[in-house]
N, C-alpha and C positions, 0 to 999 in steps of 0.2 A: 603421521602413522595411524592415528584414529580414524581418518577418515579413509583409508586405506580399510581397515578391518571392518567398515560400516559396509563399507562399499561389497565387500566378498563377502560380508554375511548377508546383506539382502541377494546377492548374487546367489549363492547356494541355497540361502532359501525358495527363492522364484524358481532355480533348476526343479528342486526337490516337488513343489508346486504344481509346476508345468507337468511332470513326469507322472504324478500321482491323477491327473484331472485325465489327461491323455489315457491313461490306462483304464478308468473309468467310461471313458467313451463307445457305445454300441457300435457296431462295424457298419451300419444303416449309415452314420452319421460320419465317418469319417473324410468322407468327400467335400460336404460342405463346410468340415474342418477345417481342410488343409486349405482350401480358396483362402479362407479368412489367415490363415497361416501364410499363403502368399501373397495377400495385400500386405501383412504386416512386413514379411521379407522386403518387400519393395520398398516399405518407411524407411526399412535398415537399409537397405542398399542409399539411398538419397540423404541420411543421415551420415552414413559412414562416407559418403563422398565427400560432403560439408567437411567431415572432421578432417579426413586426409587435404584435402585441401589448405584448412585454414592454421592447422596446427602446425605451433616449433618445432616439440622436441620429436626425436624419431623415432620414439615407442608409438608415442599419437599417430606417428605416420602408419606406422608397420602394423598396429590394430586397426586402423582403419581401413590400409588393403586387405588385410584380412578377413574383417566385416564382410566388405564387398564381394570379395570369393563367395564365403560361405552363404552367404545372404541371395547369391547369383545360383550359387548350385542348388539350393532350394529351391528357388521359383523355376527355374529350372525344369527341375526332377519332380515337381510339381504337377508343374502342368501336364508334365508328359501322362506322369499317372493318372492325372483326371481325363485328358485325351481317351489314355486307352480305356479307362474306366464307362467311360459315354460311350464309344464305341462296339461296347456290348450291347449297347438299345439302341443302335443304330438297325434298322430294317435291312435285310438285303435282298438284291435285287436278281 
C-alpha cells in the first residue's frame, strides 16, 4: 500500500508541475513545445505497448491500452495543430 501512495503522490505532483510550467509558457513557444510533447507521446505509446504486451494481471493490461489511446490522440492532434500552425507561412501562390 506504501508504494501505492508514493506512486500517486509523485503522480499528482508531476500533474500539478506539468500544469504550472505549461501555463508559464509564451504563446511564441508553444509549437516547439508540443513537438517535444510528441516525441515524448511516442515513448509512451512504445512503452505502453511493452507493458500491454508483457503484463498478467488485467488492470496492466487495461492501463496500458489506455496509455496507447491517449498517448495516440496526442501525437495525433498534435501534429495536426502544428501542420495547420506552418501553414500560416506557407507562401501562396
Amino acid at each position: 500500500m506504501g508504494e501505492v501512495l508514493v506512486s500517486l503522490y509523485v503522480f499528482v505532483i508531476a500533474g500539478f508541475l506539468g500544469f504550472e510550467l505549461i501555463n508559464k509558457v509564451p504563446p511564441t513557444l508553444h509549437t516547439p513545445l508540443m513537438s517535444g510533447a510528441n516525441a515524448m507521446s511516442g515513448i509512451t505509446i512504445i512503452g505502453a505497448l511493452t507493458l500491454a504486451t508483457v503484463a498478467e494481471p488485467r488492470v496492466s493490461v487495461l492501463l496500458g491500452a489506455l496509455a496507447i489511446v491517449l498517448a495516440t490522440i496526442n501525437v495525433v492532434g498534435g501534429f495536426l495543430v502544428t501542420d495547420r500552425m506552418l501553414a500560416t507561412f506557407r507562401t501562396r501562390r
